[in-house]
C-alpha positions in Angstrom: 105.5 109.2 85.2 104.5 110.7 88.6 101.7 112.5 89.0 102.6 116.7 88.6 101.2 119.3 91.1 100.3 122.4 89.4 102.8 124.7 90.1 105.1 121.9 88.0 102.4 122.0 85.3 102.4 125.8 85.2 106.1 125.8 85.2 105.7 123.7 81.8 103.9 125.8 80.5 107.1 127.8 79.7 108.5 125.1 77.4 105.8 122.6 76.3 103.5 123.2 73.5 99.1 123.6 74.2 99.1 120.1 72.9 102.3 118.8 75.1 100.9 120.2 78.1 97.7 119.1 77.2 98.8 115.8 77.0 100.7 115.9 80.4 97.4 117.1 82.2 95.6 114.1 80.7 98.5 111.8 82.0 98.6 113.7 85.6 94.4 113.4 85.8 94.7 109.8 85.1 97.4 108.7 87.7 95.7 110.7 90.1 92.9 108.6 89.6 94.7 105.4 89.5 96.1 106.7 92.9 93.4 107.4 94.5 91.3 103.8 93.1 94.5 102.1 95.2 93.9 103.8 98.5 90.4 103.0 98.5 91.4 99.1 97.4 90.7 96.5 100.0 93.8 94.7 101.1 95.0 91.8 99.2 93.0 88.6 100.4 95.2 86.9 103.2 96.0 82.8 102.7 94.7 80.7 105.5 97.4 80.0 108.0 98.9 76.6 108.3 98.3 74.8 111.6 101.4 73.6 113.7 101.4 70.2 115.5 101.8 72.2 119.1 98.2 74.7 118.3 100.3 77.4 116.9 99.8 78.7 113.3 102.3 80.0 111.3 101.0 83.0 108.7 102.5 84.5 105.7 102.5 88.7 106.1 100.6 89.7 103.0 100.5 93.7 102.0 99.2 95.9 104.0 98.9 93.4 107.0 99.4 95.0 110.6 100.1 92.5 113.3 96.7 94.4 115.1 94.8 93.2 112.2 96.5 89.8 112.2 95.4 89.0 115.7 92.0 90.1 115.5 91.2 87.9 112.2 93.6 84.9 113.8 92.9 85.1 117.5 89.2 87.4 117.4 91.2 90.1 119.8 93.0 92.9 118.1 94.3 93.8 121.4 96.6 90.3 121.3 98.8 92.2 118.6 101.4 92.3 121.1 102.0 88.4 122.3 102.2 88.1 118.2 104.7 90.3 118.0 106.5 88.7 121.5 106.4 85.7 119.6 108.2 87.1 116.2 110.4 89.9 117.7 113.7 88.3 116.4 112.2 88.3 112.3 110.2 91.9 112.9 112.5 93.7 114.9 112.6 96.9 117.4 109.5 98.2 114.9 106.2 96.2 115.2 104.7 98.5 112.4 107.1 97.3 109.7 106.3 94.0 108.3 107.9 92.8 105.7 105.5 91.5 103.1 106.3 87.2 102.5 107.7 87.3 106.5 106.4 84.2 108.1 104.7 84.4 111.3 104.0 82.1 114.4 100.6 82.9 115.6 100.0 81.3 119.4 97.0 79.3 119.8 93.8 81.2 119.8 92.6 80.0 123.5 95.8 81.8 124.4 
């Protein structure tokens, strides 16, 4: 059940019962709180990346990666987003911002 903005619980109110629509705000205050509790979650802890024979890495997009954060915590340099992305523009795409969670990525070697 999605959480309900007022005017849907007020439009209820025409058809539910006190105890119905007391019921449904009870439901609506606790997804909203079960909402916001996953905004303020930490991303999920990101596995190691695998070291390649040539001083590349290759990492495994977890959720709510951004290839920004990637390079900083892989290469210490958020600004070396963009040679990440050089490297994997045929699996990302035109969009850097959309990374599909599982995508494997080749990381260059952090002395660049």
């Amino acid at each position: 059940m999605r959480a309900l903005t007022f005017a849907a619980l007020a439009a209820l109110a025409a058809c539910a019962s006190p105890a119905e629509l007391d019921a449904l705000r009870r439901e609506n205050t606790r997804l909203r709180a079960e909402l916001d509790k996953a905004k303020e979650a930490p991303p999920e802890p990101t596995a190691p990346a695998v070291e390649l024979a040539d001083g590349w890495r290759l990492y495994t997009v977890r959720n709510r990666d951004a290839l920004s954060d990637i390079a900083q915590r892989l290469l210490g340099d958020l600004t070396r987003w963009e040679e990440v992305y050089a490297a994997n523009r045929e699996q990302i795409g035109d969009d850097p911002d959309r990374l599909p969670v599982g995508l494997e990525l080749r990381i260059p070697p952090r002395d660049g």
